[in-house]
C-alpha positions as CSV (number, residue, x, y, z in Angstrom):
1,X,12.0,11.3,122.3
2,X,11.9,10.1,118.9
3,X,14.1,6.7,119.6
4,X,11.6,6.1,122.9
5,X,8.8,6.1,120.3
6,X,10.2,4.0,118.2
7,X,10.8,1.0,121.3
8,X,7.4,1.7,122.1
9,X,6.1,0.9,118.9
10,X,8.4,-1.9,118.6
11,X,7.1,-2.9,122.5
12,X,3.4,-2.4,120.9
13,X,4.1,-4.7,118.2
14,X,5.5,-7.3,120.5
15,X,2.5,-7.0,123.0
16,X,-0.2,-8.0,120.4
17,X,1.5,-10.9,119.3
18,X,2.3,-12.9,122.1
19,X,-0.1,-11.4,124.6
20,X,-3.5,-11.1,124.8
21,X,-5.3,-12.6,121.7
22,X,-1.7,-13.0,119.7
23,X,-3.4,-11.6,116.9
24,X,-0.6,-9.2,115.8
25,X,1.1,-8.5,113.1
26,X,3.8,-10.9,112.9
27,X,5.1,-9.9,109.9
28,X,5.8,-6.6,110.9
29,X,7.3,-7.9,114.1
30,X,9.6,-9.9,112.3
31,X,11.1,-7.0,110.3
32,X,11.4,-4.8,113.2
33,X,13.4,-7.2,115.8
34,X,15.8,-8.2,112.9
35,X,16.8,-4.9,112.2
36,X,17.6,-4.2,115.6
37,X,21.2,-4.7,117.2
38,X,21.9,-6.3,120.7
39,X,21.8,-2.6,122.9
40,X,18.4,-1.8,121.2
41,X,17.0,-5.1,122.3
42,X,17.8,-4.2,125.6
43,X,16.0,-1.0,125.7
44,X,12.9,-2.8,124.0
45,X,13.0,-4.8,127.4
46,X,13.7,-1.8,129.6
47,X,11.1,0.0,127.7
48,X,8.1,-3.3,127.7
49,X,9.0,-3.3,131.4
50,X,7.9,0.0,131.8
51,X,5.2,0.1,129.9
52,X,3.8,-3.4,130.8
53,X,4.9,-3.8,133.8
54,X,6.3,-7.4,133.2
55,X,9.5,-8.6,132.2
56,X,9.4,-9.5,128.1
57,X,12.0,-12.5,128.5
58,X,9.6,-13.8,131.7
59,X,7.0,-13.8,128.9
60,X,8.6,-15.4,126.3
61,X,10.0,-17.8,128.7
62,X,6.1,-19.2,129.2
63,X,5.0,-19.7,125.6
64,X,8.2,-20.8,123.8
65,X,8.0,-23.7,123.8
66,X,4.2,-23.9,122.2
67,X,5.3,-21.0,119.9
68,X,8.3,-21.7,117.9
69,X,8.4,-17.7,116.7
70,X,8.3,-16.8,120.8
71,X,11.0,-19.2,121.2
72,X,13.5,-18.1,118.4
73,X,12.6,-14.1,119.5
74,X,13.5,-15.5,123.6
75,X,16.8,-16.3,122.0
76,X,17.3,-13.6,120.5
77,X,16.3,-11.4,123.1
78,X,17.9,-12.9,125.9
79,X,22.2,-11.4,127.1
80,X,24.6,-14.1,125.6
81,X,25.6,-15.4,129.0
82,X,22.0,-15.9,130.1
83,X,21.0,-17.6,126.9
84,X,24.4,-19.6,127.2
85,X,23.6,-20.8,131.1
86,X,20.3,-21.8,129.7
87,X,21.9,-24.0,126.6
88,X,23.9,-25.7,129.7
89,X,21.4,-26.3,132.0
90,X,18.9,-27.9,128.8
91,X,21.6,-29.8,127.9
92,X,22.0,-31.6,131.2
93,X,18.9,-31.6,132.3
94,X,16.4,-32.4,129.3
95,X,15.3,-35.7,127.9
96,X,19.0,-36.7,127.5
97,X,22.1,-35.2,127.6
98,X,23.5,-33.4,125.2
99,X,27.2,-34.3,125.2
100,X,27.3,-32.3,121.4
101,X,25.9,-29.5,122.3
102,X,28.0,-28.9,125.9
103,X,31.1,-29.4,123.6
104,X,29.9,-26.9,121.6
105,X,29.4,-24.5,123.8
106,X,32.5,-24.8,125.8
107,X,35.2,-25.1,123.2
108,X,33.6,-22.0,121.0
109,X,33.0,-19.8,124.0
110,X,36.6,-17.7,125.2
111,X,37.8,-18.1,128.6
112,X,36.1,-14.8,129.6
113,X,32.6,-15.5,127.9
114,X,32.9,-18.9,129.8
115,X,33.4,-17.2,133.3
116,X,30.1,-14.8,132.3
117,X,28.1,-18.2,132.0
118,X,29.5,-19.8,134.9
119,X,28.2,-16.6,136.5
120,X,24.8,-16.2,134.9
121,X,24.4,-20.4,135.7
122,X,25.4,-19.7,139.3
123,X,22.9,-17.0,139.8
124,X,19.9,-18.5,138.1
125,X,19.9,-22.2,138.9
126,X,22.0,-22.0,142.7
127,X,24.1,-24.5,141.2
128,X,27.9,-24.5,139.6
129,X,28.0,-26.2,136.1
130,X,31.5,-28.2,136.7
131,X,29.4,-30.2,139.4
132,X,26.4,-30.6,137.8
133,X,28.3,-31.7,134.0
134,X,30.5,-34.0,136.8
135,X,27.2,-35.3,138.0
136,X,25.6,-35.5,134.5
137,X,28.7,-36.7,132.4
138,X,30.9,-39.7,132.5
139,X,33.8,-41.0,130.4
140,X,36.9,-38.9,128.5
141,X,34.2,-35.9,127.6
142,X,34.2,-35.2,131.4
143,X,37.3,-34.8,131.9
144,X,38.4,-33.0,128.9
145,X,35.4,-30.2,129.7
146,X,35.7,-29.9,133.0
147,X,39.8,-29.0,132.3
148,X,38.5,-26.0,130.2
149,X,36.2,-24.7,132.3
150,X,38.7,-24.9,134.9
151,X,40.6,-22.5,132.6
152,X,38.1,-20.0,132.4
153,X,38.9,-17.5,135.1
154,X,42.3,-17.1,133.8
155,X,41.5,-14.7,130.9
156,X,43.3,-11.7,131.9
157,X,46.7,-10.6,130.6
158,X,48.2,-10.5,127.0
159,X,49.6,-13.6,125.0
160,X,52.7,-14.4,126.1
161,X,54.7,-16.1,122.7
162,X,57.4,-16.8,124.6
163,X,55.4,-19.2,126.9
164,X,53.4,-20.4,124.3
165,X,56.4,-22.0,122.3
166,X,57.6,-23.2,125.6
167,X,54.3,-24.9,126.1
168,X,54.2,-26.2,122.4
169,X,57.2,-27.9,123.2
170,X,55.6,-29.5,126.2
171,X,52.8,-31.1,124.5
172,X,55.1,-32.3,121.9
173,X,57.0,-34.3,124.5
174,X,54.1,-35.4,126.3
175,X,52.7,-36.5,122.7
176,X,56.0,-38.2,122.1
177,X,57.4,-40.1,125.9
178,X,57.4,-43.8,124.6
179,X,54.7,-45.9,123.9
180,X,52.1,-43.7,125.7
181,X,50.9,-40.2,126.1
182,X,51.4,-37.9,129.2
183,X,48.2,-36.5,129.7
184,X,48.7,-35.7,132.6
185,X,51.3,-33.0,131.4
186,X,48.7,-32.0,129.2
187,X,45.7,-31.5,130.9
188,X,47.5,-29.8,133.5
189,X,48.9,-27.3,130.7
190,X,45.8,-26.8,129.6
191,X,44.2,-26.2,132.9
192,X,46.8,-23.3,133.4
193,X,46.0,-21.4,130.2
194,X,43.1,-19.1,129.2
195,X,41.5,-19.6,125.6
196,X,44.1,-16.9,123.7
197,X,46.7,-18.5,125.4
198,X,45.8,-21.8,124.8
199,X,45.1,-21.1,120.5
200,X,48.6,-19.2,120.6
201,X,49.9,-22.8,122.1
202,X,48.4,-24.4,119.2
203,X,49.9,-21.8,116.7
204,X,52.9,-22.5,118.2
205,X,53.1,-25.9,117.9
206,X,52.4,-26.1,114.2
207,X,55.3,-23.3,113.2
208,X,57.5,-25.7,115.5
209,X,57.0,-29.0,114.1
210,X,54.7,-28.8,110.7
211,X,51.6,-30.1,111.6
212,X,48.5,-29.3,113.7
213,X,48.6,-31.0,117.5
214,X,44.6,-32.2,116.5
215,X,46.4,-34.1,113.4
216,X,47.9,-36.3,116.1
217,X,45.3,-36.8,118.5
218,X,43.7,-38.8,115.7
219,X,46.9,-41.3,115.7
220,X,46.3,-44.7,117.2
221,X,48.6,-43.8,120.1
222,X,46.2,-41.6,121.5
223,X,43.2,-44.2,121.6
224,X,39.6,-42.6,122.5
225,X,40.7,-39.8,124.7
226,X,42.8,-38.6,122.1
227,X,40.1,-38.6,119.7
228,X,37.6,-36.8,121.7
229,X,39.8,-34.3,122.8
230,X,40.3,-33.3,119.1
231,X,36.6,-32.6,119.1
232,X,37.0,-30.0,121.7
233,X,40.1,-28.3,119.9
234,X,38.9,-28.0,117.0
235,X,36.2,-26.2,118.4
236,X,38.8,-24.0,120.1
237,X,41.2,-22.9,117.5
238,X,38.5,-23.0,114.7
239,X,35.1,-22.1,115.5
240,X,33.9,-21.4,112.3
241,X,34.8,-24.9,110.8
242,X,33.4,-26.6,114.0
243,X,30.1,-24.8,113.5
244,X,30.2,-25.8,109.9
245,X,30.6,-29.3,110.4
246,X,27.5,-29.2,113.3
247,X,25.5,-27.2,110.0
248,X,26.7,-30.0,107.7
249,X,25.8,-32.7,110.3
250,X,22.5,-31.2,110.2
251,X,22.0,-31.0,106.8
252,X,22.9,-34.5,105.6
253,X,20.6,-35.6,108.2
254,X,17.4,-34.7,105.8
255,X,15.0,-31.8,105.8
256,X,12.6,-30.7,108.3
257,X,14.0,-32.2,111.4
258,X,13.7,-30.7,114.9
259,X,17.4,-31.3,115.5
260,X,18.4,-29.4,112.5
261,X,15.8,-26.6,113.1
262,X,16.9,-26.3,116.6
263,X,21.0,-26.5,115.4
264,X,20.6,-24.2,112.8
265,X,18.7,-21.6,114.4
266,X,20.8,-21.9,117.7
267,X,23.7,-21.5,115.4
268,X,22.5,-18.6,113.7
269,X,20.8,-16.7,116.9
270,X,24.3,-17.0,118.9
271,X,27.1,-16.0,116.4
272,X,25.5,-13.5,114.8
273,X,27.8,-10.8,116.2
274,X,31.2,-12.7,115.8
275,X,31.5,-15.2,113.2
276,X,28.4,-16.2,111.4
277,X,29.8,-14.7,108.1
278,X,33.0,-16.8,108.3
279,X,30.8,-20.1,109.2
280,X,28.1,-19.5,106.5
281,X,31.7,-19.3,103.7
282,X,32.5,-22.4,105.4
283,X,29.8,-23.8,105.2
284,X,29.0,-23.0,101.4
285,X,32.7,-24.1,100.5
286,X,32.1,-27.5,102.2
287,X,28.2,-28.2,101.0
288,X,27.5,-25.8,98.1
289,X,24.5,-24.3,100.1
290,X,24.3,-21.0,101.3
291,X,23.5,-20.6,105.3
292,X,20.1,-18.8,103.8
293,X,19.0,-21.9,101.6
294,X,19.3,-24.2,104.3
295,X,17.2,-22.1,106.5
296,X,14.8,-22.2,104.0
297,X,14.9,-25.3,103.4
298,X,14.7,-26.4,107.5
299,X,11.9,-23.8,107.9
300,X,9.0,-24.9,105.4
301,X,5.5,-23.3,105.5
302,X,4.9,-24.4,109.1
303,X,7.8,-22.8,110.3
304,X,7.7,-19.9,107.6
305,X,7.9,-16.7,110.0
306,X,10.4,-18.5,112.1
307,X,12.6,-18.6,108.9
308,X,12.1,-15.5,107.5
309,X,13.3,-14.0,111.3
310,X,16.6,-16.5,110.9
311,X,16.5,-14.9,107.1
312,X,16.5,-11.0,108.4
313,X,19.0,-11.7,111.2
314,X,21.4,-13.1,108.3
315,X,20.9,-10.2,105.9
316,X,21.5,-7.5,108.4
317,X,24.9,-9.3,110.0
């Protein structure tokens, strides 16, 4: 009874500031929802539905983008594949598309979080995502994607070492067949292999012959595709440092700009419960700034509340 209370309250605090006269205290509301984990945000949303009879993310969804608070607690609120599905589909379909953003969310997502948003995009927008990004995309990008998100439904099983120095060996030969590169070989490879399989492949390939397989993409051999395809595995085999680099990206690019706003606090929002720790040392060893300063320094009085809830998320990670 007591725990039910306290959603209720929480519910109550949530209801007075975006519904109604919005005249709540969002303060308060800010302390509360960052101190709550990802199962007690879904019983705030079971527990608003039954006591307001309409779904909290439904009512979120219709001020966010008037209220950048709403917005950052829709985030928040919303299940990882969901809020993934919906990165996608904003990506494709806004103003311009996103090729940066698509990239990140594919290479930093594993093969079985990748199926979930394929899923989640399926259900919500009647459409698959490899035909719309096929639609949407053109160039080296679209085919490299679309081969890893081919990939995704293979996610079950343990790695298999064995296959992945087998397959290291592949790539190596693909990388080295005259005075040109098989992809062929290696897309296909990569098509076959989930995301644990694939970063055990890379693992593989640098006990084998010294250095990292992205180290080579950047050679002149391997022309744009070879470039771009880096990108992406980076992103696979080292999230953290990818993440970094967008947060650097970001913060070179001068204070107070939307793009970094919405980077850093899309950054902060969806790794909170894997690897935000890890990017946030990253990101301090490569800048000298602290993930927290550079919210703060995004997030000036205008955007104050919306930086103290990216602020609270971080301390209680």
């Amino acid at each position: 009874m007591q725990t039910s209370r306290k959603y209720e309250l929480d519910c109550q605090y949530l209801n007075s500031c975006f519904l109604g006269n919005g005249e709540g205290n969002r303060q308060k509301l800010v302390e509360i929802l960052t101190s709550r984990d990802s199962q007690e945000l879904k019983h705030i949303r079971r527990t608003f539905a039954a006591l307001y009879n309409q779904d909290l993310h439904w009512v979120l969804s219709t001020i966010r983008n008037n209220d950048a608070l709403a917005n950052v607690v829709y985030l928040r609120m919303s299940e990882p594949q969901e809020r993934d599905a919906e990165i996608i589909r904003e990506a494709l379909f806004g103003w311009r598309v996103n090729i940066n953003t698509l990239i990140e969310v594919v290479s930093t997502r594993s093969s079985s979080e990748l199926h979930s948003i394929k899923q989640a995009y399926r259900s919500r927008y009647s459409s698959e995502i490899e035909q719309d990004m096929a639609h949407k995309i053109s160039g080296s990008f679209k085919e490299i994607l679309l081969t890893f998100l081919k990939s995704s439904p293979k996610y079950g099983g343990r790695v298999d070492i064995s296959m992945s120095l087998c397959d290291a060996k592949t790539l190596y030969e693909a990388m080295d067949c005259g005075n040109s590169v098989d992809w062929k070989t290696i897309m296909s490879l990569l098509t076959q292999r989930n995301t644990p399989q694939i970063k055990s492949i890379l693992s593989a390939y640098k006990e084998l012959y010294g250095h990292e397989f992205s180290k080579f993409l950047k050679s002149n051999k391997c022309g744009k595709f070879g470039t771009e395809m880096r990108i992406v595995i980076q992103g696979i085999q080292f999230p953290a440092k990818f993440f970094a680099k967008q947060l650097r990206g970001a913060l070179q690019g001068g204070g107070g700009g939307g793009d970094g706003r919405e980077i850093l606090s899309r950054v902060v929002i969806t790794r909170l419960e894997t690897d935000v720790r890890e990017i946030s040392n990253v990101f301090a060893a490569k800048t000298g700034w602290s993930l927290g300063n550079f919210v703060r320094r995004e997030f000036n009085s205008s955007y104050g509340l919306v930086g103290e809830f990216l602020l609270g998320l971080l301390r209680h990670c």
